[in-house]
VMD Tcl script that draws the C-alpha trace (Angstrom):
set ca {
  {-4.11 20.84 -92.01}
  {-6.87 21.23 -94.69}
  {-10.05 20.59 -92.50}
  {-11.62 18.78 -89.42}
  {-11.68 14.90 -90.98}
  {-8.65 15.80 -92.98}
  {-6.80 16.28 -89.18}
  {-8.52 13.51 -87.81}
  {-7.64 11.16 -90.99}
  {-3.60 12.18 -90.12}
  {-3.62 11.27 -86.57}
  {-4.12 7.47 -87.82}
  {-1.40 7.70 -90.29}
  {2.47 8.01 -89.86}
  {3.75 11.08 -89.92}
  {5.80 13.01 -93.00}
  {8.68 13.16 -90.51}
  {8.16 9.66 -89.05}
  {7.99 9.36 -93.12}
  {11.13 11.06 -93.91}
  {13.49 9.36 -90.99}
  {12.40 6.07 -91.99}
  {13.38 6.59 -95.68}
  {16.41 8.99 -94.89}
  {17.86 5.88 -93.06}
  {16.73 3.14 -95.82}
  {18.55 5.76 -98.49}
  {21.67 6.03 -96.44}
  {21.68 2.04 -96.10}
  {22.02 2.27 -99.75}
  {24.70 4.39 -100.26}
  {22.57 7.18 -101.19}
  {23.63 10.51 -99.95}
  {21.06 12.10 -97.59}
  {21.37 14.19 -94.98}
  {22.00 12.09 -91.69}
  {18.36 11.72 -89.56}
  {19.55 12.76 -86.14}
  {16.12 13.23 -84.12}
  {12.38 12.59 -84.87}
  {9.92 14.68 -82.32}
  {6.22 13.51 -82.94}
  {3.06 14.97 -80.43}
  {1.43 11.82 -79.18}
  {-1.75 10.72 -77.71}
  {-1.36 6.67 -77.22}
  {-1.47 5.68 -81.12}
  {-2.60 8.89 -82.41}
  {0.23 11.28 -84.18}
  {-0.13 14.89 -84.40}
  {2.42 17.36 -85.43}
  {6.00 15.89 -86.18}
  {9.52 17.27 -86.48}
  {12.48 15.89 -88.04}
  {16.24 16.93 -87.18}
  {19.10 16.02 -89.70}
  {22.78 17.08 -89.78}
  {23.73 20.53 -91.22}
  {24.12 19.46 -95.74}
  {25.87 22.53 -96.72}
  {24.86 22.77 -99.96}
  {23.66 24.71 -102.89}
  {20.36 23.16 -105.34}
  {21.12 22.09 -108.32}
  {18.41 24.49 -109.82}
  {20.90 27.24 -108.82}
  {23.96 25.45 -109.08}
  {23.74 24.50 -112.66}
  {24.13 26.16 -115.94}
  {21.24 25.35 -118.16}
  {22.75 25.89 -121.62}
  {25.55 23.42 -120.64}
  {26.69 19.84 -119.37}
  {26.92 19.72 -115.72}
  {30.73 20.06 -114.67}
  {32.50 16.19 -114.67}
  {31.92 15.80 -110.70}
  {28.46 17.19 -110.80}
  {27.88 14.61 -113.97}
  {29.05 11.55 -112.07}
  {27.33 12.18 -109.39}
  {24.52 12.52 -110.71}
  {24.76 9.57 -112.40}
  {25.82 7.47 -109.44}
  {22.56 8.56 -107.87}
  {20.11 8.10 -110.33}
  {21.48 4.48 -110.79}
  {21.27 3.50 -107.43}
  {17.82 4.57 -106.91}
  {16.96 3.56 -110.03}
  {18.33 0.10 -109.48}
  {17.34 0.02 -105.76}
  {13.31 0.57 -107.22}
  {13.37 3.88 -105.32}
  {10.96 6.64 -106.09}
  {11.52 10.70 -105.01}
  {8.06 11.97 -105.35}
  {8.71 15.60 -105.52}
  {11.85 15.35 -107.64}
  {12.53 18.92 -108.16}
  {15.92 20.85 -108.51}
  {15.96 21.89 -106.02}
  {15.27 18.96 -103.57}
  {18.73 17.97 -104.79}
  {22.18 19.43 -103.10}
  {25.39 19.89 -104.76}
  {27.93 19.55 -101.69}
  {30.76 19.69 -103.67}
  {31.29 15.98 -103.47}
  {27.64 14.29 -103.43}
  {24.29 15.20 -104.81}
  {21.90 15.12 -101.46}
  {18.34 13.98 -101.25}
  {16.14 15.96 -99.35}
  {12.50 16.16 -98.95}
  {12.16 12.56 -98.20}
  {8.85 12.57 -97.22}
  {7.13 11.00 -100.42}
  {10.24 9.06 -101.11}
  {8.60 5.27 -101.77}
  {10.70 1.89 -102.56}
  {8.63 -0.04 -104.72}
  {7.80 -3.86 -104.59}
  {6.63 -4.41 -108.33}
  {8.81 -3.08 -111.41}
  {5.58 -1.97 -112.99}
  {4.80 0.59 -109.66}
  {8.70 1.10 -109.81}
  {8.18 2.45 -113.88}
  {5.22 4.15 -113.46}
  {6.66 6.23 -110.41}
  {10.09 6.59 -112.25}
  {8.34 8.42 -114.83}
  {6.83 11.08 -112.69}
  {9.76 11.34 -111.11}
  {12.26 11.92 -114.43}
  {9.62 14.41 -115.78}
  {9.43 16.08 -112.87}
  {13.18 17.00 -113.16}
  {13.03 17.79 -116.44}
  {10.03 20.18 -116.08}
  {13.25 22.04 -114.38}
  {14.79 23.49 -117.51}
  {13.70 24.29 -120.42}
  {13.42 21.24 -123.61}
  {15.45 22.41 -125.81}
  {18.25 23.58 -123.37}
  {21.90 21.74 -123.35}
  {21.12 20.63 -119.72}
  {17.94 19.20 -119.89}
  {18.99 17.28 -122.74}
  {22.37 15.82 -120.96}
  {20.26 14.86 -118.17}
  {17.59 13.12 -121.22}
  {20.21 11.40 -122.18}
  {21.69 10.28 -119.10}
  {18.72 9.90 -116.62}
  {18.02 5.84 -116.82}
  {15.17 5.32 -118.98}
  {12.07 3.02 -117.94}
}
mol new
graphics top color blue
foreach p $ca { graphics top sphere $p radius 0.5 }
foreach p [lrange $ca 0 end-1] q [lrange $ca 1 end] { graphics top cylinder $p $q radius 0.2 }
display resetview
C-alpha cells in the first residue's frame, strides 16, 4: 500500500479480491468464461478489511498477446470466440478495466477473463460507452495500427 491514509482509506473499502469473486461470479452468471471463484480469504478486524486473497480453478491457458499472430486474422475458433465475448459483455453493459492481452486466455475452447478486479457493470449506457471505450483502446494499444490483427479486431470489436 502507497502510504499511511492510503492503508487506512482501504480498510473501509471492499477488497480487490472481495472485488474480483463478486464479479467472477456475476460474469459466469452470464455465460462469460472466467475462471471458477473457489475461495476468498480476507484479514478482518470487525468491518475493517486488510489484505485479501482470491482462489480460482486451475484456466490452463495461453494470453492472447502470445497466442496470436499479429500480421493475421485470429484462427476461426479464436475469432468466434472472441466475438461471443465481446458481445456478451458488450450487451450485458460490462466493463474490463485493464483490458490487456494478456488478461485474456485462449483455452483452446473459450477466451477467459481474468483480472477481474476493476471489472464494473454499468447502470447508464452513457457510463457503459464511456468505459467501453477505454476498454477497446486498451486492447488495441496491444498491436500495432496498421497490423492485420489489430485491424480484424477494429473491425469486429462492437463499436460504441
Amino acid at each position: 500500500l502507497k502510504n499511511l491514509r492510503h492503508a487506512l482509506s482501504r480498510l473501509w473499502r471492499p477488497s480487490r479480491g472481495w472485488h474480483s469473486w463478486r464479479e467472477g461470479h456475476r460474469l459466469r452468471l452470464f455465460g462469460i468464461p472466467t475462471p471458477t471463484p473457489l475461495a476468498l480469504i480476507e484479514e478482518r478486524w470487525g468491518p475493517l478489511r486488510g489484505r485479501a486473497w482470491l482462489i480460482t480453478e486451475h484456466c490452463p491457458g495461453i494470453d492472447l498477446l502470445t497466442h496470436l499472430d499479429p500480421d493475421s486474422a485470429p484462427p476461426p475458433a479464436e475469432a468466434s470466440a472472441l466475438q461471443i465475448l465481446f458481445a456478451t459483455l458488450y450487451r450485458e453493459r460490462i466493463s474490463h478495466g485493464d483490458l490487456k492481452a494478456t488478461n485474456l486466455l485462449w483455452d483452446g475452447k473459450d477466451v477467459q477473463l481474468i483480472d477481474l478486479d476493476a471489472v464494473q457493470q454499468h447502470r447508464s449506457d452513457a457510463a457503459h460507452q464511456r468505459a467501453w471505450q477505454r476498454d477497446r483502446k486498451r486492447l488495441l494499444r496491444n498491436w500495432p495500427p496498421d497490423c492485420v490483427l489489430s485491424e480484424w479486431l477494429d473491425a469486429h470489436l462492437p463499436a460504441s
